[in-house]
Structure formats: structure tokens, C-alpha cells
Backbone bond lengths (Angstrom), bond angles and torsions (degrees), N, CA, C in turn:
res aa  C-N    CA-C-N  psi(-1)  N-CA   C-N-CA  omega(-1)  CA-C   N-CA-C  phi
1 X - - - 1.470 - - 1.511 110.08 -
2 X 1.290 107.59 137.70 1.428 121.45 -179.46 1.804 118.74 -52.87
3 X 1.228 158.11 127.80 1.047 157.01 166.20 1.571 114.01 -79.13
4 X 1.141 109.62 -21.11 1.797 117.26 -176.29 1.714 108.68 -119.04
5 X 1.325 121.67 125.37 1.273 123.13 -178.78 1.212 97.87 -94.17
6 X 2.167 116.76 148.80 1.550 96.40 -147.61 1.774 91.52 -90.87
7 X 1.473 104.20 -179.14 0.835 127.02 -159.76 1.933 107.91 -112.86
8 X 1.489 110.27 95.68 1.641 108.31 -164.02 1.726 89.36 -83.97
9 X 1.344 113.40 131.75 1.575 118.37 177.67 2.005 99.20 -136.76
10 X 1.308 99.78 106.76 1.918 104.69 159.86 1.445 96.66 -78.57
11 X 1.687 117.93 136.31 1.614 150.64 124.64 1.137 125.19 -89.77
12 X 1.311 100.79 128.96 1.383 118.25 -172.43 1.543 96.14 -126.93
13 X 1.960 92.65 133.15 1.466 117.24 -169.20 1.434 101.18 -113.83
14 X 1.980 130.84 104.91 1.335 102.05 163.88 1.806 91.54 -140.55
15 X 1.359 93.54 -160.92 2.105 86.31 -156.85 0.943 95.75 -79.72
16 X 1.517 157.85 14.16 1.199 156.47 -132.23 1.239 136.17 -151.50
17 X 1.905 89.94 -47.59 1.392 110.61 174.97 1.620 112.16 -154.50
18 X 0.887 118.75 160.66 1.932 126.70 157.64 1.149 120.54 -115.72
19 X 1.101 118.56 148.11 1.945 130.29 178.44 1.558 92.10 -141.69
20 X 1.484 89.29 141.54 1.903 115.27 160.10 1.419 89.57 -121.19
21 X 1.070 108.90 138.75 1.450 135.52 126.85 1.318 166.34 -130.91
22 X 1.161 124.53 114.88 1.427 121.61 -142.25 1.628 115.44 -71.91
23 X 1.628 122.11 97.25 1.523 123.85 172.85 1.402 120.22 -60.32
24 X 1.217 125.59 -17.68 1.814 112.90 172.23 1.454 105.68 -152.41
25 X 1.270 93.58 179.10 1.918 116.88 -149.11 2.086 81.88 -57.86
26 X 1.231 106.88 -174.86 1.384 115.96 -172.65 1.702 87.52 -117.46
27 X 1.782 107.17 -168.73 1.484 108.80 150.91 1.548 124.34 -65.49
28 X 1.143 126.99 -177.05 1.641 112.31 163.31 1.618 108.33 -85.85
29 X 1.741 120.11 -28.15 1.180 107.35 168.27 1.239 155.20 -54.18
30 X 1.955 90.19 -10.20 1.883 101.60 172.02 1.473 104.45 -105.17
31 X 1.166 119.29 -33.89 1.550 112.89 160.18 1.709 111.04 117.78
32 X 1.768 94.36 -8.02 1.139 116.08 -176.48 1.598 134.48 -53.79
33 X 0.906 152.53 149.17 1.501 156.46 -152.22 1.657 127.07 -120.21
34 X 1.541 116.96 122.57 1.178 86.67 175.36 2.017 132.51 -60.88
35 X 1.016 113.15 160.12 1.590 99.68 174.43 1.539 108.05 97.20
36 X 1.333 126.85 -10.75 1.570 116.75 -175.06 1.241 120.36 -64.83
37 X 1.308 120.97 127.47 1.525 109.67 -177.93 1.773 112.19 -130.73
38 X 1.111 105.94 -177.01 1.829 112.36 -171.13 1.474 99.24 -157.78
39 X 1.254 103.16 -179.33 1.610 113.71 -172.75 0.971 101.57 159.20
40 X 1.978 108.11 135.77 1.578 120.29 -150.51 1.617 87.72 -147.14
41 X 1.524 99.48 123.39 1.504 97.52 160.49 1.751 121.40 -52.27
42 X 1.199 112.19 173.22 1.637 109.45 170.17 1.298 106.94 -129.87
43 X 1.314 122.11 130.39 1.276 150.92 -140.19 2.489 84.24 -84.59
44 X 0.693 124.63 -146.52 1.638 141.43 -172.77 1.087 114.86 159.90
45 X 1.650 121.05 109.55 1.174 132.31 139.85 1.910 161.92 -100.72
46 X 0.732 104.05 115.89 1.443 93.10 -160.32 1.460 138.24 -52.39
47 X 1.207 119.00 126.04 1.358 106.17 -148.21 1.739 136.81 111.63
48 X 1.466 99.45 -20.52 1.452 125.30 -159.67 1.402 99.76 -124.27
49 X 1.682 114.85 142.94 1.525 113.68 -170.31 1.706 98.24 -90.21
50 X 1.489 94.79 144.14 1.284 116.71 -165.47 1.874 123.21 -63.85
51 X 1.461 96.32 15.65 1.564 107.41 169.65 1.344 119.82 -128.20
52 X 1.541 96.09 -6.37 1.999 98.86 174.58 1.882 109.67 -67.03
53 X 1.272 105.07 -35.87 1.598 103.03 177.97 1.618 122.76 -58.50
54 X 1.574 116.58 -33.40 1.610 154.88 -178.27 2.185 81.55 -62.21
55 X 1.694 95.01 -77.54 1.652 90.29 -167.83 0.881 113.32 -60.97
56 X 1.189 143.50 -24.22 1.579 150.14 -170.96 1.382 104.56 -66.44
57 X 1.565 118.75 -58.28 1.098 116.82 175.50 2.004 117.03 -50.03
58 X 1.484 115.45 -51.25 0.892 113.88 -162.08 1.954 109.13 -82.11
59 X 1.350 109.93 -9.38 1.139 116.85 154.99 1.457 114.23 -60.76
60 X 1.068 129.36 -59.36 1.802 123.23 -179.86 1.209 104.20 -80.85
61 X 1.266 150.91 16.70 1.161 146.26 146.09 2.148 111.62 -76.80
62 X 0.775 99.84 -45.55 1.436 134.99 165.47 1.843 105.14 -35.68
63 X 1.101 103.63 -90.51 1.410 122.61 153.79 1.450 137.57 -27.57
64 X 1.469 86.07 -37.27 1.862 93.42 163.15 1.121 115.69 -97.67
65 X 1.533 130.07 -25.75 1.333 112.49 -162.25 1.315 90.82 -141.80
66 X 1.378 132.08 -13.58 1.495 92.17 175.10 1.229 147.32 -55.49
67 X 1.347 137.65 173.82 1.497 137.33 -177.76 1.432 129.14 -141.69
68 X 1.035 126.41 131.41 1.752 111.10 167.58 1.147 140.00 13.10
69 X 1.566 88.73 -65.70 1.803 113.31 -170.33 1.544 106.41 -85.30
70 X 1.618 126.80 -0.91 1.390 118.97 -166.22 1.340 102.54 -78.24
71 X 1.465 110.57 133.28 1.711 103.78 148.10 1.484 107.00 -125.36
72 X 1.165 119.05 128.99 1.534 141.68 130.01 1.554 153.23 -18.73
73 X 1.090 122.30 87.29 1.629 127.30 -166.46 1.740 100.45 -122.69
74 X 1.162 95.56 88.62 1.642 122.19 -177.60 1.706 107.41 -64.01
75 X 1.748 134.64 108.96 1.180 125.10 137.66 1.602 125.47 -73.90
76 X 1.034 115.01 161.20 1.190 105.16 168.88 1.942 101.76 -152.16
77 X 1.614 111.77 150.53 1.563 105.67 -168.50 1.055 102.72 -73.50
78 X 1.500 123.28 173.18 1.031 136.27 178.31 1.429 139.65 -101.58
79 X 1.408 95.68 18.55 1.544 120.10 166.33 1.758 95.35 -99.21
80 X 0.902 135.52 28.41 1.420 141.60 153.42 1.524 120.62 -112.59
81 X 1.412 125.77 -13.31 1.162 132.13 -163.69 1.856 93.62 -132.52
82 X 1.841 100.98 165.01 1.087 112.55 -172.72 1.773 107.96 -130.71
83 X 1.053 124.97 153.20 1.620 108.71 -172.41 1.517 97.53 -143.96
84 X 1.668 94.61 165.17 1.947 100.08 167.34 1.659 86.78 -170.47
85 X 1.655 95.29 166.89 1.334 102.80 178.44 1.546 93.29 -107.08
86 X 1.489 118.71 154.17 1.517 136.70 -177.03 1.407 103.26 -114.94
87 X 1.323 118.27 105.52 1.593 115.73 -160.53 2.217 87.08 -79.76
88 X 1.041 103.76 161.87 1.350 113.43 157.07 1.373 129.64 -66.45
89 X 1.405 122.00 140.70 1.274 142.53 -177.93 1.484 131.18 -129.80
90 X 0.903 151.14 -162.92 1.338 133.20 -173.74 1.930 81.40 -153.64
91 X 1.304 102.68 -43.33 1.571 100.41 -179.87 1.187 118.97 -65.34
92 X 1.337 135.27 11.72 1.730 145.74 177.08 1.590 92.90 -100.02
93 X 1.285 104.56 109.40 1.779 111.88 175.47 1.590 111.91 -89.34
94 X 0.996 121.39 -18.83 1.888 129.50 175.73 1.422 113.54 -147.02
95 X 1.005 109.97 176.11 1.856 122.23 177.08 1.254 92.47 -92.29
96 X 1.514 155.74 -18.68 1.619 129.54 164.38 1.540 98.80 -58.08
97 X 1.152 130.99 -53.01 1.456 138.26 -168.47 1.343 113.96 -59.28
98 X 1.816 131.94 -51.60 0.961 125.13 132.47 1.432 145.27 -32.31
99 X 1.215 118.68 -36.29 1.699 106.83 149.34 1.298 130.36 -80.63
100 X 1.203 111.17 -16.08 1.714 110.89 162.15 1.861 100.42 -55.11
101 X 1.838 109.79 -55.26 1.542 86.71 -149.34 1.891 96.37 -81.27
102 X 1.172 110.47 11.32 1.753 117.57 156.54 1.296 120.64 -48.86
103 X 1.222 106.92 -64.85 1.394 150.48 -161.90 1.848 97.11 -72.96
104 X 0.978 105.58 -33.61 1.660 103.95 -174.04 1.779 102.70 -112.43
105 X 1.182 118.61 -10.89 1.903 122.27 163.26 1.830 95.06 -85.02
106 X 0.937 132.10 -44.64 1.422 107.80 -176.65 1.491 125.56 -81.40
107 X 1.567 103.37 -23.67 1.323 110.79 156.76 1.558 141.12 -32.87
108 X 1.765 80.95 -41.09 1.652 111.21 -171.82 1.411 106.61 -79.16
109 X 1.461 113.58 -26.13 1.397 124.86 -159.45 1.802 90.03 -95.26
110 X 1.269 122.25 -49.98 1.471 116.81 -143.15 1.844 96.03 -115.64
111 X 1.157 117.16 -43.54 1.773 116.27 158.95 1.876 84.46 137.01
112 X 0.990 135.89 -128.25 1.856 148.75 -161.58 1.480 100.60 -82.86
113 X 1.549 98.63 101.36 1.891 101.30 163.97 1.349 125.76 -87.09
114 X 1.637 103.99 24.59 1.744 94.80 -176.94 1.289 102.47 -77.75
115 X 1.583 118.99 144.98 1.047 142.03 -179.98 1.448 124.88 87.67
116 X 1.525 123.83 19.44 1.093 153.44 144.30 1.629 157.21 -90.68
117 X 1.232 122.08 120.22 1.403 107.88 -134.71 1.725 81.06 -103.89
118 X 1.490 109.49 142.66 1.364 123.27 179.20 1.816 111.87 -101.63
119 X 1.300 106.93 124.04 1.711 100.61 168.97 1.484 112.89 -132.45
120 X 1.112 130.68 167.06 0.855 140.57 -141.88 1.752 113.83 -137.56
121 X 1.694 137.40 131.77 1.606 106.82 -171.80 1.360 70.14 -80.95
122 X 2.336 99.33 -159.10 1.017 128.89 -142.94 1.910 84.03 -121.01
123 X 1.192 117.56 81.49 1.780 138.91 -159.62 1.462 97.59 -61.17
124 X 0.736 137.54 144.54 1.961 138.82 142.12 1.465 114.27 -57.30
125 X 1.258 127.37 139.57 1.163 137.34 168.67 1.318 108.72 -30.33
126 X 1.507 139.63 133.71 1.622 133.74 161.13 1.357 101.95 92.11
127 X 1.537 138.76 -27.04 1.190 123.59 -149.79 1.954 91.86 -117.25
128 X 1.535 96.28 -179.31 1.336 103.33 -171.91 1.566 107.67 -85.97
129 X 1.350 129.68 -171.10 1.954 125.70 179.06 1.221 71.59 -147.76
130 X 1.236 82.17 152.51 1.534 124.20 159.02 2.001 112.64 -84.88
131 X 1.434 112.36 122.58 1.242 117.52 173.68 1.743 133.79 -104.45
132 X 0.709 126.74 68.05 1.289 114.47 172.78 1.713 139.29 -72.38
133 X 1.665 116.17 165.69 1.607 118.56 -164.28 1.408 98.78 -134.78
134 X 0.962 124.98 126.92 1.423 133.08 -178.47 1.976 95.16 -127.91
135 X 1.364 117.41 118.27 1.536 126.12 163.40 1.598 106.45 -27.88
136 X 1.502 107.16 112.08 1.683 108.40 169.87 1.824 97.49 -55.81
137 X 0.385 138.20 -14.31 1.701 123.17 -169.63 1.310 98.47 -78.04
138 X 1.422 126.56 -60.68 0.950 146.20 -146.24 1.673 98.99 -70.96
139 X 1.499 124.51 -25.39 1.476 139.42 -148.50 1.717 92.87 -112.77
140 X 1.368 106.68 -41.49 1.706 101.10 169.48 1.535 101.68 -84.58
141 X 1.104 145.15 3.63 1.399 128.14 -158.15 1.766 81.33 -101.42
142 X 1.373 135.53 -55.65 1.478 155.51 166.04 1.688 94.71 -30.34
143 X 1.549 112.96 -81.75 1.201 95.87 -178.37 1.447 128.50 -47.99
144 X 0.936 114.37 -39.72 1.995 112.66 -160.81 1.673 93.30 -68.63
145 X 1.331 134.95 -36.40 0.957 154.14 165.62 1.717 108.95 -44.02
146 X 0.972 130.43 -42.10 1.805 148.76 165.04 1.027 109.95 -77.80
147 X 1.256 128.72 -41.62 1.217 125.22 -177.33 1.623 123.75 -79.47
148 X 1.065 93.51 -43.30 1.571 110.77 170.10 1.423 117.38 -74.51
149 X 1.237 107.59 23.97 1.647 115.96 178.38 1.384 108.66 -159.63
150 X 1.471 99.15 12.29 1.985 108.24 -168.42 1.365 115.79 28.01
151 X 1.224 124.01 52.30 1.505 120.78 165.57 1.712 104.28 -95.95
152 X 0.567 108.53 134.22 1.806 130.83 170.20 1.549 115.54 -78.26
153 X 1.539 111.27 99.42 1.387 123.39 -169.05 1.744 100.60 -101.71
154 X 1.084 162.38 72.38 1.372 156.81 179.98 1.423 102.75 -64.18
155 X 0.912 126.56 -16.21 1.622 120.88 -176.65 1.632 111.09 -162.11
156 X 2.255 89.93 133.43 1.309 106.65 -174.33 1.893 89.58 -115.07
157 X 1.130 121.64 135.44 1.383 115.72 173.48 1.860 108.23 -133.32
158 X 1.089 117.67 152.06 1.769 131.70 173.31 1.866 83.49 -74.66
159 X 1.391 89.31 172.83 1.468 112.23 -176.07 1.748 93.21 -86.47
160 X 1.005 121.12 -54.39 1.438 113.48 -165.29 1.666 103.15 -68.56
161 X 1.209 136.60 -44.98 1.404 121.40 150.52 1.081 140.90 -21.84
162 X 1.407 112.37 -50.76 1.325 123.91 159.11 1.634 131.82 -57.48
163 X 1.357 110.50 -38.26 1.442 114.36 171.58 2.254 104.92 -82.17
164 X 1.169 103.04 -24.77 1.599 85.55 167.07 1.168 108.07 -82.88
165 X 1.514 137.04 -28.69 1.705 106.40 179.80 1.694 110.45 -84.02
166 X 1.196 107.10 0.47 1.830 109.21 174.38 1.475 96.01 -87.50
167 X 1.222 126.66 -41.20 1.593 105.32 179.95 1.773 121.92 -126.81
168 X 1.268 118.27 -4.16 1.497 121.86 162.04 1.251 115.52 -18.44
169 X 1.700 126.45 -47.97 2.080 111.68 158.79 1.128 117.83 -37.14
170 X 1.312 119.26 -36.22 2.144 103.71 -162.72 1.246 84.06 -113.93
171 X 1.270 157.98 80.89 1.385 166.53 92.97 1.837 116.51 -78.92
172 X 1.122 123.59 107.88 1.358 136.66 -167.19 1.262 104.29 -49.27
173 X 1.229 106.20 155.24 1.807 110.56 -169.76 2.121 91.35 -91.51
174 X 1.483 103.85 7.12 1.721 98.19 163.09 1.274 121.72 -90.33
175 X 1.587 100.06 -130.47 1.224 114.38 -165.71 1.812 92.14 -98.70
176 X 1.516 107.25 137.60 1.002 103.14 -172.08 1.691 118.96 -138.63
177 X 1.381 148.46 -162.94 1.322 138.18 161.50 1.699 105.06 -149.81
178 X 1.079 131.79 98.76 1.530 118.93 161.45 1.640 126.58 -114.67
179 X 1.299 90.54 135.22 1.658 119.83 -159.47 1.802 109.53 -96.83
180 X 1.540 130.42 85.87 1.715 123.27 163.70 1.161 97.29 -80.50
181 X 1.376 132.16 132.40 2.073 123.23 164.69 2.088 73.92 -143.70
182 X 1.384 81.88 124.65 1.503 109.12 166.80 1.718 106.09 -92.79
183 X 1.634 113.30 140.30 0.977 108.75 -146.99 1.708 106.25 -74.27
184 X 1.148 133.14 -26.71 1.333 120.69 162.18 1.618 115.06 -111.70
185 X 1.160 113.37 -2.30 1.558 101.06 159.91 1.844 127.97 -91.61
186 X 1.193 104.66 -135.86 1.606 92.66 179.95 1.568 127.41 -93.56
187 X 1.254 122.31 164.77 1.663 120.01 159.68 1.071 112.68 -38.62
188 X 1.328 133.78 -155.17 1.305 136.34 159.69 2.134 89.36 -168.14
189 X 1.145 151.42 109.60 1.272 134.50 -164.56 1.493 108.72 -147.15
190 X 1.347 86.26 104.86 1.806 105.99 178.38 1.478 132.53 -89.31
191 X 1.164 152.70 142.12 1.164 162.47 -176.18 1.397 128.68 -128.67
192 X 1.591 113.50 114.59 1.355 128.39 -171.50 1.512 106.31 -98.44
193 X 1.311 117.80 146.74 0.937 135.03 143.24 1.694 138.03 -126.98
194 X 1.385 129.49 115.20 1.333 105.50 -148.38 1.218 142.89 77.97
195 X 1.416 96.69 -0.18 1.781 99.61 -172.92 1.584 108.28 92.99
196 X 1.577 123.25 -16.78 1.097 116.62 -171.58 1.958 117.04 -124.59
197 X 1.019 116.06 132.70 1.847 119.37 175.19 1.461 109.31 -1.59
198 X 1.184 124.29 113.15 1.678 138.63 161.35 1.394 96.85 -79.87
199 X 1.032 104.28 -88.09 1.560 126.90 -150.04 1.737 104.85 -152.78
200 X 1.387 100.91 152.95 1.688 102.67 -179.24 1.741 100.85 -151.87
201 X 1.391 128.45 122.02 1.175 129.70 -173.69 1.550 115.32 -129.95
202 X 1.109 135.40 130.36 1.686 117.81 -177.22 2.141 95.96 -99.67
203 X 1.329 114.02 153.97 1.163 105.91 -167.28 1.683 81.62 -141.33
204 X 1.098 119.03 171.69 1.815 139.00 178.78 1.541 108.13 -27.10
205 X 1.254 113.07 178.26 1.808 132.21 173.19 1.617 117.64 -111.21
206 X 1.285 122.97 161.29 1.164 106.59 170.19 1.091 105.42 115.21
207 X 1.402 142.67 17.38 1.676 120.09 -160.20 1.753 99.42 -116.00
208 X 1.467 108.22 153.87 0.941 118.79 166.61 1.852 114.50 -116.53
209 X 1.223 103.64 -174.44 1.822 95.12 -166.36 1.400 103.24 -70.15
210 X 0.949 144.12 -28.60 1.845 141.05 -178.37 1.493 76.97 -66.18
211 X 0.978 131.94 -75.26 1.834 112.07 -145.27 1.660 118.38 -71.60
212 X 1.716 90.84 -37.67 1.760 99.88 155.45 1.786 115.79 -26.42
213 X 1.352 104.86 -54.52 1.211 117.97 -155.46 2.042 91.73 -69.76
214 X 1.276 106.30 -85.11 1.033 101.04 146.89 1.347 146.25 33.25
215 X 1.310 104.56 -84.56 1.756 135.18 167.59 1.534 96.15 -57.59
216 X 1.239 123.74 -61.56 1.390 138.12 -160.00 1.196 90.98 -48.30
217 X 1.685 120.72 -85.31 1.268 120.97 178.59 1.601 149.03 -38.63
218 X 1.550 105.01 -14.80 1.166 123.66 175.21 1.811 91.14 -98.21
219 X 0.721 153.26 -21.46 1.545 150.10 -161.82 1.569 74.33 -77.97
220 X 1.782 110.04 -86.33 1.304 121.35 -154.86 1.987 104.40 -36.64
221 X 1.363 133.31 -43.97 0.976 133.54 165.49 1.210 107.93 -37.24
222 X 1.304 131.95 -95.41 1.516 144.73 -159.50 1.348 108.65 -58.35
223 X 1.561 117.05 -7.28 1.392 112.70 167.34 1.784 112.72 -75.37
224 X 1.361 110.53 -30.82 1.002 121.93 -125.73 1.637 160.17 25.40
225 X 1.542 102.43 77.70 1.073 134.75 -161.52 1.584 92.39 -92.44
226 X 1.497 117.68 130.96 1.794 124.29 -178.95 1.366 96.99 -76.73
227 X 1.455 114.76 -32.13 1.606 119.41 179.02 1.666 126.10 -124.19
228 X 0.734 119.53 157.21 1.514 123.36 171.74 1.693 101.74 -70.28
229 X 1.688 101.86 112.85 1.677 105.58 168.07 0.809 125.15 -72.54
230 X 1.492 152.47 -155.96 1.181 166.79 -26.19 1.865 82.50 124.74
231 X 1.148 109.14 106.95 1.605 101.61 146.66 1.186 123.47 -143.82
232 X 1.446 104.52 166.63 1.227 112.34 -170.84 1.742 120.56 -113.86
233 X 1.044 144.77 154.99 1.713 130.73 -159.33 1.585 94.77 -164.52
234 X 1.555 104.36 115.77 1.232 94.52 164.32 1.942 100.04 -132.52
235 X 1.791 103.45 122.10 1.491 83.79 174.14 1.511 102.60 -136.80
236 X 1.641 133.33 107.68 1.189 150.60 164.90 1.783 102.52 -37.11
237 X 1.332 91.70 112.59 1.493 95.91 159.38 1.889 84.03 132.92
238 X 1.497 119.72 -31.32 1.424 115.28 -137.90 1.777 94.99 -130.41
239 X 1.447 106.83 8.13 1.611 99.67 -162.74 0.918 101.05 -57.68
240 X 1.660 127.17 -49.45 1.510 117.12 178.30 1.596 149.73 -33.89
241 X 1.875 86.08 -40.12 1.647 104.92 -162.37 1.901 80.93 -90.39
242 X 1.195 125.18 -10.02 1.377 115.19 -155.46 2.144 106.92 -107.38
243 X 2.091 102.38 -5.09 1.243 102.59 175.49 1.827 102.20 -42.74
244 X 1.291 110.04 -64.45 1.435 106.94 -145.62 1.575 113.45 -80.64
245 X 1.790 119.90 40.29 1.010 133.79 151.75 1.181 112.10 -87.42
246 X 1.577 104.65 -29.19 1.999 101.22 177.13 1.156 113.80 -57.67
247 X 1.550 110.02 131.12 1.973 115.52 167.11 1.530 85.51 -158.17
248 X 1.624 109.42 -162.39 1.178 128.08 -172.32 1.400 118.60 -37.02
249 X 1.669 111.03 -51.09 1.460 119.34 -174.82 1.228 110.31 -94.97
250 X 1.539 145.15 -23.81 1.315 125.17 -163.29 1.428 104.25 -112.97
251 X 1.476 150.84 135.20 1.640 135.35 136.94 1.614 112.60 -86.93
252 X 0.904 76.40 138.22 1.896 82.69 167.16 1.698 112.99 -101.46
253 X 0.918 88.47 123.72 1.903 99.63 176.78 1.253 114.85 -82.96
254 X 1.552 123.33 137.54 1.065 137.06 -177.31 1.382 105.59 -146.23
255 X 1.753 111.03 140.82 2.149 95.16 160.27 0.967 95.03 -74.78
256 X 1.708 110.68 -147.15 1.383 131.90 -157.63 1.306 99.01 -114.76
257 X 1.059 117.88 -58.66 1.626 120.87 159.85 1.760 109.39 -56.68
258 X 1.029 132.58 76.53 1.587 129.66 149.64 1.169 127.53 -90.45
259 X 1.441 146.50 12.20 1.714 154.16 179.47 1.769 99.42 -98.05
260 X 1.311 106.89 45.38 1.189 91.42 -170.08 2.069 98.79 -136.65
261 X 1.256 116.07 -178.18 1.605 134.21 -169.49 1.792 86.20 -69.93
262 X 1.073 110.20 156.20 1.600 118.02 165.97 1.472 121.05 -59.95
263 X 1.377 111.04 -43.70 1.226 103.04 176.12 1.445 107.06 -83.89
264 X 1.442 128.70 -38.60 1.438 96.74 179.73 2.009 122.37 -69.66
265 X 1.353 119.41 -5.97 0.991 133.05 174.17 1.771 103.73 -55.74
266 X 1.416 94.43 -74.47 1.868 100.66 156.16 1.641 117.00 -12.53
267 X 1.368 99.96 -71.11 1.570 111.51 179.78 1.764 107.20 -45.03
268 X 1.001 94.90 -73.98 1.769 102.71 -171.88 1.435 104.09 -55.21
269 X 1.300 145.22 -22.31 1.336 146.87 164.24 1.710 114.67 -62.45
270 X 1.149 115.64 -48.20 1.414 135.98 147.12 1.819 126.09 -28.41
271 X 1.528 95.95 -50.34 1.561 98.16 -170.19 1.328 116.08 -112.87
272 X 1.848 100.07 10.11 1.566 117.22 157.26 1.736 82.36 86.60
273 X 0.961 136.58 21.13 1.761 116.20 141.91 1.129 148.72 -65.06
């Protein structure tokens, strides 16, 4: 029998900053609490890819305090990751074959994916998946970092992943549009049809709610949508300036905890706050 009850901890990876936060009670032997949290600026160097400073940090965090009982559920922003939707085919005979034609749609989108690891969600029969690329460096730099402290990480997720499995229920089983844009990194802009993957494109940083709005409407165009759907918008940093986009067609998503740093906002989006 175990002596340590485990220890659920969200990290949050963005170019800027990091947050831990601790999702459940600790053992009684560390004394620890649910709810503890931290947050570390990230240092910038020139020359150096813009997520080694993010792991670095969460590597010496690691080192000091990890424990036995920790497990790990890694975000990371989404100005680190790359995405596309993989429409369905009937001519894809396995999932090696399907990540090849992954591997060659983001190519198209982003220019040379060597040195990038492609995954794939878990798709429904007939319908399209969602693909994402996260820098292999960046994915062994995380592990060796876990390993070398035996913490048990089962899950690495993008930021926009994370806000569809926190709210994918209240998204209509139609035609739909959902919007993550981190406040100085990128959009992230998805397209439903049916309830199921259209299309998914990340576009520039920088937006405020007029252009939010904006974005929305040009998506629904280039989708070609006869009407403006159902959308959905969630952008940390901006919920405020972005209430009075809500009406018939748009919600804006927020947790419950939103008065908070971006990355720990991340966190609490994560642990369903």
C-alpha cells in the first residue's frame, strides 16, 4: 500500500511565463494543500527557441520539489504548437499513413516539419481529426526533465486543446466557429460542421474585441457559412473588453477564476475552474 496520496499538479508552458498548480489534496506528510499555485516570469534569450526558457524554468522547479506521488498534466501555449484539420478519406488504410498525409497538410501550411513530432486526436469514424506538431526538442527536453525526477507526466496538451475538452458540451452538435487567441500570441480558429472538424487555421497575435469580432466574421465567410453560426471565443487577458461581443451568435468563454496571470488562467481552464 501506497504511503503518499498522489499528487495532481497542472503546468503551464507559455513564452512569457509558467504556472503550477496544484489540482488535489497532497499526502498529509508534506502538509501540502489543495489549490497551491506559483508563477515564474521567463527569462529571453537571443538566439534560443522561445520555449527552452518556459522548460528551463519548469525543470528547476522539478528538482526542488518534486516527489514520488507527483503526477503531471502539462499545458503548453499555442504559439509553440502548429495545427490543421485532416479531412477524411477512405484512401488512408492505417494511422502511419494518416500521419504521413498530417505531416505533409502542415507542411503546406507552415513550410519544413523536420524536427517535429505530429499527433493526432482520437477522430470518429468518417469524420476529419484534428492534428497537431509540437518541436521534438522541446517534447524530449519535458521528458528528460520527468524522468530525471520520476514524476509521471501522462499528458502533454496545446492550449487550444485544452479549452475544447473544458468546453466541447456547449458547442452545438451544428455548424459551428471556435475562437482561443492568447493575448499576445496567436489565434487558434476552428470550424464545425455538423458537430464535426471543418477546418482549423492559427492566424497572427495582437487582437482586441473589434478585430476578434472581425476575425469571426471573415472565418464564417471563407468557411462558407450562408449564415453566421453559433460561436464560440475564448480570449484570456480580454474577457472583459470582449463581454459586449456576446449576443445571439457569439459566447465568450471564461473559467470562474479569470483575475488572474495568463498562464495561471491556462491552469484554472485546465482544472475546469
Amino acid at each position: 500500500m501506497s504511503l503518499f496520496q498522489t499528487e495532481h499538479y497542472i503546468a503551464v508552458l507559455c513564452p512569457d511565463e509558467v504556472a503550477l498548480y496544484r489540482s488535489s489534496r497532497s499526502g498529509a506528510s508534506s502538509g501540502a494543500v489543495r489549490g497551491a499555485a506559483a508563477t515564474s516570469a521567463v527569462p529571453h534569450t537571443d538566439g534560443v527557441p522561445a520555449w527552452e526558457g518556459a522548460v528551463n524554468k519548469i525543470a528547476a522547479w522539478l528538482t526542488r520539489s518534486a516527489s514520488p506521488a507527483m503526477r503531471l498534466h502539462v499545458v503548453i501555449s499555442n504559439s509553440f504548437v502548429r495545427f490543421a484539420c485532416v479531412p477524411w478519406s477512405d484512401a488512408i488504410a492505417d494511422e502511419g499513413e494518416l500521419q504521413t498525409v498530417a505531416g505533409l497538410m502542415l507542411e503546406s501550411c507552415y513550410g519544413d516539419m523536420t524536427g517535429w513530432t505530429v499527433s493526432l486526436d482520437n477522430g470518429a469514424w468518417g469524420e476529419a481529426r484534428l492534428a497537431c506538431a509540437v518541436e521534438s526538442a522541446l517534447l524530449s527536453r519535458l521528458t528528460e526533465a520527468f524522468e530525471a525526477e520520476h514524476v509521471d507526466c501522462p499528458q502533454i496538451e496545446p492550449y487550444f486543446v485544452t479549452c475544447w475538452n473544458r468546453w466541447c458540451g456547449e458547442l452545438p452538435m451544428g455548424d459551428a466557429l471556435l475562437v482561443v487567441a492568447e493575448p499576445q500570441g496567436p489565434a487558434v480558429v476552428a470550424s464545425f460542421r455538423g458537430g464535426a472538424w471543418n477546418s482549423v487555421r492559427t492566424t497572427g497575435g495582437g487582437y482586441d474585441a473589434a478585430s476578434l469580432r472581425r476575425l469571426l466574421d471573415k472565418e464564417a465567410l471563407l468557411q462558407g457559412f450562408e449564415s453566421m453560426p453559433g460561436s464560440w471565443l475564448h480570449c484570456p487577458g480580454l474577457a472583459a473588453d470582449c463581454t459586449e461581443l456576446a449576443d445571439t451568435s457569439i459566447c465568450v468563454l471564461a473559467p470562474r477564476k479569470s483575475n488572474a496571470s495568463m498562464a495561471m488562467t491556462m491552469a484554472f481552464v485546465g482544472v475546469g475552474k
